[in-house]
N, CA, C and O atoms as a Maestro MAE file, in Angstrom:
{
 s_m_m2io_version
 :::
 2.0.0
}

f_m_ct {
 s_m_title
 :::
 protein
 m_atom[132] {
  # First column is atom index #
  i_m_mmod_type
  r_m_x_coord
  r_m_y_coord
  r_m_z_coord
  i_m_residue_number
  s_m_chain_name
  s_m_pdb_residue_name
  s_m_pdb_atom_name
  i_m_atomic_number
  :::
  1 25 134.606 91.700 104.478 1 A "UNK " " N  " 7
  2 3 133.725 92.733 105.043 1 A "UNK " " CA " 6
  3 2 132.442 92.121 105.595 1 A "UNK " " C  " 6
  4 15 131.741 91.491 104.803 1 A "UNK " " O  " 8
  5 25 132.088 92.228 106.768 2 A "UNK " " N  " 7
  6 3 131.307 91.605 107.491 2 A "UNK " " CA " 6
  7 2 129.891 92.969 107.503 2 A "UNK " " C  " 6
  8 15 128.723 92.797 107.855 2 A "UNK " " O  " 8
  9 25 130.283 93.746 107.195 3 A "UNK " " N  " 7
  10 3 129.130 95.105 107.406 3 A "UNK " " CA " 6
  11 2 127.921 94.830 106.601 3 A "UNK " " C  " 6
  12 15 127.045 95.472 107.180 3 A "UNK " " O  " 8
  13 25 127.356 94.200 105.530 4 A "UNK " " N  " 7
  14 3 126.409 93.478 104.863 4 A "UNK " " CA " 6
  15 2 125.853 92.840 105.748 4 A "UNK " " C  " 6
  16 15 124.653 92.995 105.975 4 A "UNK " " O  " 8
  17 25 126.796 91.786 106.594 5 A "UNK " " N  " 7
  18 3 125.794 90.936 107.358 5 A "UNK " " CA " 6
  19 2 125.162 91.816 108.513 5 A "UNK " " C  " 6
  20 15 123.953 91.790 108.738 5 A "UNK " " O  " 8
  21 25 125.808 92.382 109.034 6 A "UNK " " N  " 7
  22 3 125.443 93.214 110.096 6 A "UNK " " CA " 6
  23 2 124.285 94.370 110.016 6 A "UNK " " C  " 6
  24 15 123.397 94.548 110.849 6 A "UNK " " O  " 8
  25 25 124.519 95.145 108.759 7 A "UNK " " N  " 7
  26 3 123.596 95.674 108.218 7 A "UNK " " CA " 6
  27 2 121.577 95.051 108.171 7 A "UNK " " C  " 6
  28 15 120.491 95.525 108.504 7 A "UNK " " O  " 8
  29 25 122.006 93.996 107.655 8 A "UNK " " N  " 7
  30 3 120.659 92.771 107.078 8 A "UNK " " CA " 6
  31 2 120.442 92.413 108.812 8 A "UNK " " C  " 6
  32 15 119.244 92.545 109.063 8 A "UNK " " O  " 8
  33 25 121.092 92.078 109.838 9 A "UNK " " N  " 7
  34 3 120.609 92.356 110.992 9 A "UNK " " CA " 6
  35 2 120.246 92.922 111.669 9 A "UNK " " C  " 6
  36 15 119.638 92.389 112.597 9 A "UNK " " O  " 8
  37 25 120.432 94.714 111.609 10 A "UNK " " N  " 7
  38 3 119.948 95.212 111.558 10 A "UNK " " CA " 6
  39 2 118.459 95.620 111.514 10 A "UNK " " C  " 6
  40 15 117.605 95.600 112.400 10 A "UNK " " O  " 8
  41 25 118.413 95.926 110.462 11 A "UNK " " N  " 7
  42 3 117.142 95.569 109.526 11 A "UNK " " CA " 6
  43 2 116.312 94.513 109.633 11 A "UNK " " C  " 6
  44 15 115.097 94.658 109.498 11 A "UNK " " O  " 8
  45 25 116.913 93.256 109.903 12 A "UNK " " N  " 7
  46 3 115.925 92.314 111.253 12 A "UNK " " CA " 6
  47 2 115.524 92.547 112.245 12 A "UNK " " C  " 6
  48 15 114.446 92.023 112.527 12 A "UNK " " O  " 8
  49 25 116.119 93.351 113.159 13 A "UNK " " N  " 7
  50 3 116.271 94.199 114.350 13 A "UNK " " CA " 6
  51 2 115.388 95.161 114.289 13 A "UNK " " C  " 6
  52 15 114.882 95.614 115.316 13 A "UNK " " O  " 8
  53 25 115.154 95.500 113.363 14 A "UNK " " N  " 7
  54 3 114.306 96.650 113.489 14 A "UNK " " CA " 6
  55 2 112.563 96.413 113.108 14 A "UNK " " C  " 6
  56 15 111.508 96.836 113.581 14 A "UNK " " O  " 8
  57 25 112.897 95.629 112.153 15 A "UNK " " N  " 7
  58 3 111.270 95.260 111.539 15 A "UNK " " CA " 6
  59 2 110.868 94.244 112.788 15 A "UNK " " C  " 6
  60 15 109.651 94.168 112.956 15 A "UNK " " O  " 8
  61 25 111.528 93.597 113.526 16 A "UNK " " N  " 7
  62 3 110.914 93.019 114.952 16 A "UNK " " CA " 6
  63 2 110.695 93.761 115.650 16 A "UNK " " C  " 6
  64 15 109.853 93.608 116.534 16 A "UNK " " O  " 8
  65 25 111.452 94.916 115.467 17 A "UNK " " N  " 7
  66 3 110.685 96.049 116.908 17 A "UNK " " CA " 6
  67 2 109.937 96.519 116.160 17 A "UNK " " C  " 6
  68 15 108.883 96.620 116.788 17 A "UNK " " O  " 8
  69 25 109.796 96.899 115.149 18 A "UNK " " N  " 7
  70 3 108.561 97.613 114.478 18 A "UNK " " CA " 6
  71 2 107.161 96.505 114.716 18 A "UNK " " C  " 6
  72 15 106.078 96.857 115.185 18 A "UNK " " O  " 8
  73 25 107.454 95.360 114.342 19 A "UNK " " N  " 7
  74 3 106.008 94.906 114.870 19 A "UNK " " CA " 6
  75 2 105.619 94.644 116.193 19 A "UNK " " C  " 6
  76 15 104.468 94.792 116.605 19 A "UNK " " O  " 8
  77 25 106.624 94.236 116.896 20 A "UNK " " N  " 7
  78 3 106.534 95.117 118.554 20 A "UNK " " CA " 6
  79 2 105.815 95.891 118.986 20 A "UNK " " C  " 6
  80 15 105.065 95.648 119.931 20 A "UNK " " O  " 8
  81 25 105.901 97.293 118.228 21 A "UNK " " N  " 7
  82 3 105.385 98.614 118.378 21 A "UNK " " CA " 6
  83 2 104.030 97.981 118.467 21 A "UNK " " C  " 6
  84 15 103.461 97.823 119.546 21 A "UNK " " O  " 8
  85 25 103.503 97.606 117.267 22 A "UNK " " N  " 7
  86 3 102.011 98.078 116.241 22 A "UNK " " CA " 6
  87 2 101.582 96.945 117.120 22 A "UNK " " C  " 6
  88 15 100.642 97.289 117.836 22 A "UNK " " O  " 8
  89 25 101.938 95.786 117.288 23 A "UNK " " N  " 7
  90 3 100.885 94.766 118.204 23 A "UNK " " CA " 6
  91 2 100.607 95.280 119.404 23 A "UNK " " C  " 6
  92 15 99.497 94.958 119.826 23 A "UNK " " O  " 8
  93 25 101.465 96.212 120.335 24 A "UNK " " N  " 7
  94 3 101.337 97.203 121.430 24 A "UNK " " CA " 6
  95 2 100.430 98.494 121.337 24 A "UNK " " C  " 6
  96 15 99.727 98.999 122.213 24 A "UNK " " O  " 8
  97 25 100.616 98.836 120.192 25 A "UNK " " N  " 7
  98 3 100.123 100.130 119.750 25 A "UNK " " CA " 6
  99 2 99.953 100.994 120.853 25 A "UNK " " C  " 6
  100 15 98.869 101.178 121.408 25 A "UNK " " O  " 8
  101 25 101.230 101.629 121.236 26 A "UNK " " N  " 7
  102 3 101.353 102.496 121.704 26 A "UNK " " CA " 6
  103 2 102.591 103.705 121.240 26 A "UNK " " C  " 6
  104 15 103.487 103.555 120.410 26 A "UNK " " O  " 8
  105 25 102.348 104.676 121.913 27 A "UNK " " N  " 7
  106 3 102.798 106.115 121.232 27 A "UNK " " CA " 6
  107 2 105.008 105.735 121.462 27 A "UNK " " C  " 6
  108 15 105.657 105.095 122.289 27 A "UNK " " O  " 8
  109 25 105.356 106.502 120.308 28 A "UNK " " N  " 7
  110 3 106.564 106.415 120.807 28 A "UNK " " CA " 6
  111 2 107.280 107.189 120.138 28 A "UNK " " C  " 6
  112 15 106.727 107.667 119.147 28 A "UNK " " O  " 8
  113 25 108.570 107.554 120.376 29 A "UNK " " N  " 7
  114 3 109.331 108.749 119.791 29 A "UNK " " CA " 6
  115 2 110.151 108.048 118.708 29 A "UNK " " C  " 6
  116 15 110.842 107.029 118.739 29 A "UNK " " O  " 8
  117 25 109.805 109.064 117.579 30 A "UNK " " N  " 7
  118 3 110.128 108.002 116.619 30 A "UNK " " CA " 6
  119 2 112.067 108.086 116.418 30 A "UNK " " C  " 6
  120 15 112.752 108.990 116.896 30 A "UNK " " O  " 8
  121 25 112.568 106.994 115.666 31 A "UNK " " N  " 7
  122 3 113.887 107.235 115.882 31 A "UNK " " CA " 6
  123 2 114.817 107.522 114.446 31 A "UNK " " C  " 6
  124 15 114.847 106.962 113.350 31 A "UNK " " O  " 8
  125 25 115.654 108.851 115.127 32 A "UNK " " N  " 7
  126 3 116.959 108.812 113.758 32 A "UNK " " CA " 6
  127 2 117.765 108.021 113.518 32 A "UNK " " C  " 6
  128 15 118.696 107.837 114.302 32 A "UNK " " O  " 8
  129 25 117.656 107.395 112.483 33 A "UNK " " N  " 7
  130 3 118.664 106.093 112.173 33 A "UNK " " CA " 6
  131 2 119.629 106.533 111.670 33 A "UNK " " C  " 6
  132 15 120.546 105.783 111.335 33 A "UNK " " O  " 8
  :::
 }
 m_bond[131] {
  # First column is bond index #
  i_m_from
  i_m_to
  i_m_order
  :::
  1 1 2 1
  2 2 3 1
  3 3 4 2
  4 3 5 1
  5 5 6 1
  6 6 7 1
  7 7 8 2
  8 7 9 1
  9 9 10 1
  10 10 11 1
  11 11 12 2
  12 11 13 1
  13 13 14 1
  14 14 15 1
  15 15 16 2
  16 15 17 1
  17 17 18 1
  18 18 19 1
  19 19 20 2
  20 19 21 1
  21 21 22 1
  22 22 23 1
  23 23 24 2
  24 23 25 1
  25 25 26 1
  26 26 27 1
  27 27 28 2
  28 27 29 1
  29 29 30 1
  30 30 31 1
  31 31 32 2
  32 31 33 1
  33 33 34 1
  34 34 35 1
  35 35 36 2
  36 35 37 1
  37 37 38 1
  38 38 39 1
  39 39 40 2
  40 39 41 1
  41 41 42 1
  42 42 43 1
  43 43 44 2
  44 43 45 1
  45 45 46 1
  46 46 47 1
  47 47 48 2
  48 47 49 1
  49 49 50 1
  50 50 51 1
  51 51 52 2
  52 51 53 1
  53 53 54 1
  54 54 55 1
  55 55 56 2
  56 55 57 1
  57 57 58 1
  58 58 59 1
  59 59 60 2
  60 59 61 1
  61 61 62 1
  62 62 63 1
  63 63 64 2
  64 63 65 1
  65 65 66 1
  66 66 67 1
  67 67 68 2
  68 67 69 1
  69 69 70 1
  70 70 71 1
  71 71 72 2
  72 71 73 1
  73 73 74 1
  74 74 75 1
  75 75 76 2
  76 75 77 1
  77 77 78 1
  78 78 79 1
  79 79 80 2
  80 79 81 1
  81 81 82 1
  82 82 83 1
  83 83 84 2
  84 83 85 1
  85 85 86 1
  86 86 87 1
  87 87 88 2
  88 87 89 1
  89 89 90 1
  90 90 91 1
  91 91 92 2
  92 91 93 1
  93 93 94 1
  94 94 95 1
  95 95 96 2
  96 95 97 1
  97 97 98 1
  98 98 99 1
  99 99 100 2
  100 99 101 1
  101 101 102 1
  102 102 103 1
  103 103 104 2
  104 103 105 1
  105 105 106 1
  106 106 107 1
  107 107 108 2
  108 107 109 1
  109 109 110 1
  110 110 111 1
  111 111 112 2
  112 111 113 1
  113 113 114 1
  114 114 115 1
  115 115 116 2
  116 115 117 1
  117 117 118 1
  118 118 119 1
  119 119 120 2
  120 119 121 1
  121 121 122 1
  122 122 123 1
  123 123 124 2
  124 123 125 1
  125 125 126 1
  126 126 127 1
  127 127 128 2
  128 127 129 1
  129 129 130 1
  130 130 131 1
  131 131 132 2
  :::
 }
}
């Protein structure tokens, strides 16, 4: 089962766009995961 790894990339994926956001600080629609 490969879905763990994919998951944890994810979740890399996201906390890089999250600091993306905040160093931009600009407005954005937030998202349903």
């Amino acid at each position: 089962m490969q879905l763990q790894g994919k998951i944890l990339r994810y979740l890399d994926n996201g906390v890089e766009f999250l600091g993306v956001l905040k160093e931009n600080d600009t407005m954005v629609m937030p998202l349903d995961m």
